[in-house]
C-alpha positions in Angstrom: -68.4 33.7 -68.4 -64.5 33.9 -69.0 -64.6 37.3 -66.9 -66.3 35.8 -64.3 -64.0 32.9 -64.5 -61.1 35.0 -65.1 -62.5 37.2 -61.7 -62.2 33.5 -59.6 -58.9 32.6 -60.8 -57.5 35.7 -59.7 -59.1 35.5 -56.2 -57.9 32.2 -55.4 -54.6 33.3 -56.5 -55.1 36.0 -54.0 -55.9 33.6 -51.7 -53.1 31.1 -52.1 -50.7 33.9 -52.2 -51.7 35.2 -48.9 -52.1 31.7 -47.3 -47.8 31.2 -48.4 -47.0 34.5 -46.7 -48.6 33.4 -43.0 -47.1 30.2 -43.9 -43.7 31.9 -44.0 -43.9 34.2 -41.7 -44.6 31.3 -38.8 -41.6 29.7 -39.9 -39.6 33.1 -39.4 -41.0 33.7 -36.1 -40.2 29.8 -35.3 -36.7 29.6 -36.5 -35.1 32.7 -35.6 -31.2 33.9 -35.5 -28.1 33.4 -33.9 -28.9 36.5 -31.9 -33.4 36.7 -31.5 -33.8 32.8 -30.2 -32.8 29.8 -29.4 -31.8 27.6 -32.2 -34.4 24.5 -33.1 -33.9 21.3 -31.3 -33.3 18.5 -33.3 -34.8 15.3 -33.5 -34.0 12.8 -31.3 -31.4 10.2 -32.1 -31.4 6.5 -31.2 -28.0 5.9 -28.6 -25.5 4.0 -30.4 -25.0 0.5 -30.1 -21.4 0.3 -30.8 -18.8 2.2 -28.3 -17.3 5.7 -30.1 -13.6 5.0 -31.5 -12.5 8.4 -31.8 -10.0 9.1 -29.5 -10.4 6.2 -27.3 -9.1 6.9 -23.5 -7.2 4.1 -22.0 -7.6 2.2 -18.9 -5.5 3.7 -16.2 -2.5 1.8 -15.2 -0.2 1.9 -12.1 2.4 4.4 -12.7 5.9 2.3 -12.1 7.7 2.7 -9.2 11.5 2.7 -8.6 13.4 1.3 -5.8 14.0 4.3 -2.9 10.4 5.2 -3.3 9.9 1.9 -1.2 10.4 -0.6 -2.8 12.3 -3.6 -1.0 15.4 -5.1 -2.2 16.3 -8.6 -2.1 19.9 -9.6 -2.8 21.2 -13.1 -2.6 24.8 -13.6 -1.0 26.7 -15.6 -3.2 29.1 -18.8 -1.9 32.7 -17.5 -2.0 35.4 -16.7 -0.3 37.2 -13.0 -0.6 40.3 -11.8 -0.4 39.9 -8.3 0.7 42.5 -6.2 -1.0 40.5 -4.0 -2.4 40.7 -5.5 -5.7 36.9 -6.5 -7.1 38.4 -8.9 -9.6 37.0 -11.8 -7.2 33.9 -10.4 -7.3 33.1 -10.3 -11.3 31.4 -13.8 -11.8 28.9 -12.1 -8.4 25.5 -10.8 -9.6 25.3 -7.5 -7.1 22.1 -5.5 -6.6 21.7 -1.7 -7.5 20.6 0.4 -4.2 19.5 3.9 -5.1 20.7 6.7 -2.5 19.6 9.6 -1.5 19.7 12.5 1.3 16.9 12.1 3.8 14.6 15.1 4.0 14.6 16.2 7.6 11.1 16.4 9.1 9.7 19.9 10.1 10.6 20.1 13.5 13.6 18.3 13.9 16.3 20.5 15.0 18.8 19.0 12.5 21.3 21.2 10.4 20.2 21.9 6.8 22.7 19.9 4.8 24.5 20.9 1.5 22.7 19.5 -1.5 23.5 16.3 -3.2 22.6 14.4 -6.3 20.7 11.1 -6.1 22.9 7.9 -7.2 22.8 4.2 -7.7 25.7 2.2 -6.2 26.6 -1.3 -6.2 26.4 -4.3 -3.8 27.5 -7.4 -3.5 27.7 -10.1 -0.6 29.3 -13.4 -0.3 30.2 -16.1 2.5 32.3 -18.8 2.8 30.2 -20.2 5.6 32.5 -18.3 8.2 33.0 -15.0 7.3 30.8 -12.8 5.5 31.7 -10.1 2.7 30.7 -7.3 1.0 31.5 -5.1 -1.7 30.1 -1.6 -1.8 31.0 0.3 -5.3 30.0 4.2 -5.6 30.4 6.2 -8.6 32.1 9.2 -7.5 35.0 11.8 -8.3 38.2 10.8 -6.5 38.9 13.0 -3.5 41.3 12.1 -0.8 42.7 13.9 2.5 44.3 12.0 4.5 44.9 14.9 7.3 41.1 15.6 7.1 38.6 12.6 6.6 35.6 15.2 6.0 37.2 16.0 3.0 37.5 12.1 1.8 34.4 10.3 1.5 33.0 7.9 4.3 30.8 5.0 4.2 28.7 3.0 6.5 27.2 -0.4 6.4 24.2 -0.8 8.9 22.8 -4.3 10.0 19.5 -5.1 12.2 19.6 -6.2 15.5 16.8 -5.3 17.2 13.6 -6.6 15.4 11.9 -3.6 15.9 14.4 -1.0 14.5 14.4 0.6 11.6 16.7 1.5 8.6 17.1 4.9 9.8 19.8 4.2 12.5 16.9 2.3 14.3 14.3 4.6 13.5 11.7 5.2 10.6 10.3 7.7 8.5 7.6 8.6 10.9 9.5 9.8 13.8 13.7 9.9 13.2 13.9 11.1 16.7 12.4 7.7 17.9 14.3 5.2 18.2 12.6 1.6 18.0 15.8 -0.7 18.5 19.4 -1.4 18.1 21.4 -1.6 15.2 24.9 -2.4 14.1 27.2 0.1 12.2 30.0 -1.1 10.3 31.6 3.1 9.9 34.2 3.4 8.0 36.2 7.1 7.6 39.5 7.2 5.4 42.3 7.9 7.6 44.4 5.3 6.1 45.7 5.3 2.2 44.2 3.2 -0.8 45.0 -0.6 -0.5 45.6 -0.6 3.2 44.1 -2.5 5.8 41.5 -1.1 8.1 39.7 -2.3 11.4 40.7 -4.2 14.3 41.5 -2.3 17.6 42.0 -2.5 21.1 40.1 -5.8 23.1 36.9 -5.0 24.6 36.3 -1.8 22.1 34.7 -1.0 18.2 37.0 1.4 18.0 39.6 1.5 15.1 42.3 3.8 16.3 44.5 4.1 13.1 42.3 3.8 10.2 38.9 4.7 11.2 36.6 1.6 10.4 34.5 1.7 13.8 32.6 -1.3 15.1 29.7 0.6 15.7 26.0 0.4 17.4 23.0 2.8 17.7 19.4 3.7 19.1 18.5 6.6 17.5 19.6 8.4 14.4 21.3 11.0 16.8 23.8 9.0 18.3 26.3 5.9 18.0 28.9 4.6 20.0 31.6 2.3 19.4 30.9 -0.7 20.8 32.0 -1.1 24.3 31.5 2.7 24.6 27.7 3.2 25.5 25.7 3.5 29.0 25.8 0.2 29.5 29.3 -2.4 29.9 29.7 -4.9 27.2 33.1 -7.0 28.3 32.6 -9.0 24.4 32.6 -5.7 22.4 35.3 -6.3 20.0 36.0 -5.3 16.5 36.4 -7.8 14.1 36.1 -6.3 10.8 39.0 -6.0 7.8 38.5 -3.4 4.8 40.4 -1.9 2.2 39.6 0.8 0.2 40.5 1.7 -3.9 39.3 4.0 -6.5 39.6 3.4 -9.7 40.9 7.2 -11.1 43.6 7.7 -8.1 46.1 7.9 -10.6 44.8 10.9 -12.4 44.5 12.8 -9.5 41.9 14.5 -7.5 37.8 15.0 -8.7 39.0 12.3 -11.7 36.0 10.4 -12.3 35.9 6.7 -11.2 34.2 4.2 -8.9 35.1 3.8 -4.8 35.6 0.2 -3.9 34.8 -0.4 -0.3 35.7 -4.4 0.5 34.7 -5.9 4.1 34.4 -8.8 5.9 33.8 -10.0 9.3 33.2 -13.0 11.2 29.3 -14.6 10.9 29.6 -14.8 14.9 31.4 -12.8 17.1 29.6 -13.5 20.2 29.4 -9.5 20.8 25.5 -8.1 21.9 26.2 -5.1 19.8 26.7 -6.4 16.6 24.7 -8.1 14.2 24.8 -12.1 14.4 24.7 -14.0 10.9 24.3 -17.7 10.1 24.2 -19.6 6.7 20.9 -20.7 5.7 19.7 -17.2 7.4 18.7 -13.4 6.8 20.9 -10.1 7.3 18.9 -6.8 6.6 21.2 -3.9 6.2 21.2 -0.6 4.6 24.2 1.4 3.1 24.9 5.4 3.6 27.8 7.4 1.5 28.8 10.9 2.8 30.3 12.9 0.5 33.0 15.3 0.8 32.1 17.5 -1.7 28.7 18.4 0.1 30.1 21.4 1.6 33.4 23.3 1.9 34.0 21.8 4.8 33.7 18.5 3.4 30.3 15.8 4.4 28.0 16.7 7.3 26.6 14.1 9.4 22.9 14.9 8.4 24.1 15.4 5.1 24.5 11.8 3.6 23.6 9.7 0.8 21.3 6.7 2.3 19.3 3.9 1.0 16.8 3.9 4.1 14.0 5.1 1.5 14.0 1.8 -0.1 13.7 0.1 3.7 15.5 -2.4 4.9 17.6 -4.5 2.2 17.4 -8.4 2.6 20.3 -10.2 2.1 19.7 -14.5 2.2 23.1 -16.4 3.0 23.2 -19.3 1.4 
C-alpha cells in the first residue's frame, strides 16, 4: 500500500514538475530580450487629470521692439524761446526724445555706391516754439573732427520736414522703392564751413542757398536729388532762407577724435510764405526726420549714400503747442 502510494506521489510530482517547465518556457518565448523581440506592452494607464509640471513651457510673448525697427516717435515741442548760440544750457529743463540712426541698406538694384560702414547710434532731440519761431536742438555723440578747408572731413547734418502728404522719410520716398519719389520735402542741410559758435544761414533773396557757411534751405523729390530752394525746374520768386544755426562740441578743446557731443541749434520762422519749405503753426503737427554723415566713414571723409538716418523709425511727429 505505501509503495503503491509512494509510486502516485512520485507521478504527480512528475507531473507537476513537467506542467512548471511548459509554464516557463511560454513565459520565455513571451517575454524575450533586448535583441529576439519586442519588449511587453504595458498596461494601459488612465490620462492624467492634472496638467504635468515638469518643465512647464511658457506662453509665447511678443518679442520687444526698439524704435528704428519702426516704431514711431512722438515728441512734444516745448513752449520757449531760444537763443541759438550754440550753448544747450536753455534747453536743460526740455524733455528731448532719443532717435536711433542708422545707414540705410541700399536695395539690390539700385545703382548707389557701397558706403563705408558705420555704427548705429542714438542722438538727442529737442524742439521748442515761442509761437513765432520754431527750434531745435540736435545732439550726436561723436569724436570731434573739424576741417574747415574740407567739410567731408567735418560732420554734416540734415533736418528734413514733410510737405507733400504723400512723401516719405526717405527724401520723399519709402522703403519700398527709394528711387520713387512720392512728394516734396524740406531739407534744412547743414555742412560746417564756418567755425564752432558762429552763425550759419541766411543768403542771397530769392535762393536757399547759404554761401558762407553752408546751412542750405533745401527741398527734394527723390532721394537722388535736392536743390536749394529757388534752384529747381520750376521758378519760385518766395524761395528764401530763413534759418540761423550754430554749431559746438563739447571736446573742441582737447583736440581732434576727443570724445564729446555735437550740438547743432536751429531755428526758423513758423511761416515763411515759401512753397518749398515746410509751413508750421502752433496748435499743429511737423513730421521730420534727422540724418548725420560722418566724416570718419571713409578716408575721404562722409559719402552721400553713406549717412546715419532715422527714416527706419518713419516719420517723427513733433505737436507744437
Amino acid at each position: 500500500m505505501m509503495n503503491l502510494l509512494t509510486r502516485r506521489g512520485a507521478k504527480a510530482v512528475i507531473v507537476l514538475l513537467a506542467a512548471l517547465a511548459v509554464l516557463a518556457l511560454v513565459a520565455v518565448a513571451c517575454g524575450g530580450d533586448d535583441d529576439d523581440g519586442a519588449s511587453p506592452t504595458a498596461e494601459p494607464t488612465a490620462a492624467p487629470t492634472d496638467a504635468p509640471t515638469d518643465d512647464p513651457t511658457d506662453a509665447p510673448t511678443a518679442a520687444p521692439t526698439d524704435a528704428g525697427d519702426g516704431d514711431e516717435i512722438t515728441l512734444d515741442a516745448a513752449t520757449a524761446t531760444i537763443t541759438v548760440d550754440g550753448d544747450s544750457s536753455d534747453w536743460s529743463d526740455i524733455e528731448g526724445v532719443t532717435v536711433p540712426m542708422e545707414q540705410i541698406e541700399i536695395p539690390s538694384g539700385v545703382d548707389w555706391d557701397e558706403p563705408g560702414p558705420l555704427d548705429d547710434i542714438d542722438v538727442t532731440l529737442k524742439m521748442a516754439t515761442d509761437g513765432g519761431n520754431l527750434y531745435a536742438l540736435v545732439e550726436v555723440p561723436d569724436d570731434y573732427d573739424f576741417d574747415p578747408a574740407d567739410h567731408n572731413l567735418s560732420p554734416s547734418l540734415a533736418v528734413m520736414f514733410l510737405i507733400d502728404a504723400a512723401a516719405g522719410p526717405h527724401m520723399g520716398a519709402e522703403d519700398e522703392d527709394l528711387e520713387l519719389g512720392l512728394g516734396m520735402v524740406d531739407i534744412w542741410h547743414w555742412e560746417l564751413d564756418c567755425a564752432a559758435g558762429l552763425a550759419s544761414g541766411g543768403g542771397d533773396p530769392g535762393s536757399g542757398d547759404d554761401p558762407d557757411c553752408n546751412l542750405d534751405d533745401e527741398f527734394a523729390l527723390d532721394p537722388e536729388d535736392r536743390e536749394d530752394d529757388g534752384g529747381g525746374d520750376t521758378a519760385n520768386a518766395d524761395a528764401e532762407n530763413s534759418l540761423v544755426g550754430v554749431w559746438t562740441h563739447t571736446a573742441s578743446a582737447d583736440g581732434p577724435d576727443a570724445v564729446g557731443v555735437w550740438i547743432f541749434e536751429m531755428s526758423r520762422p513758423l511761416q515763411t510764405g515759401d512753397a518749398e519749405d515746410a509751413q508750421f503753426e502752433s496748435g499743429g503737427t511737423a513730421l521730420m526726420a534727422l540724418a548725420y554723415f560722418d566724416p570718419d566713414e571713409t578716408l575721404e571723409g562722409w559719402t552721400d549714400t553713406g549717412h546715419l538716418q532715422s527714416a527706419e523709425s518713419g516719420w517723427i511727429e513733433v505737436r507744437l503747442p
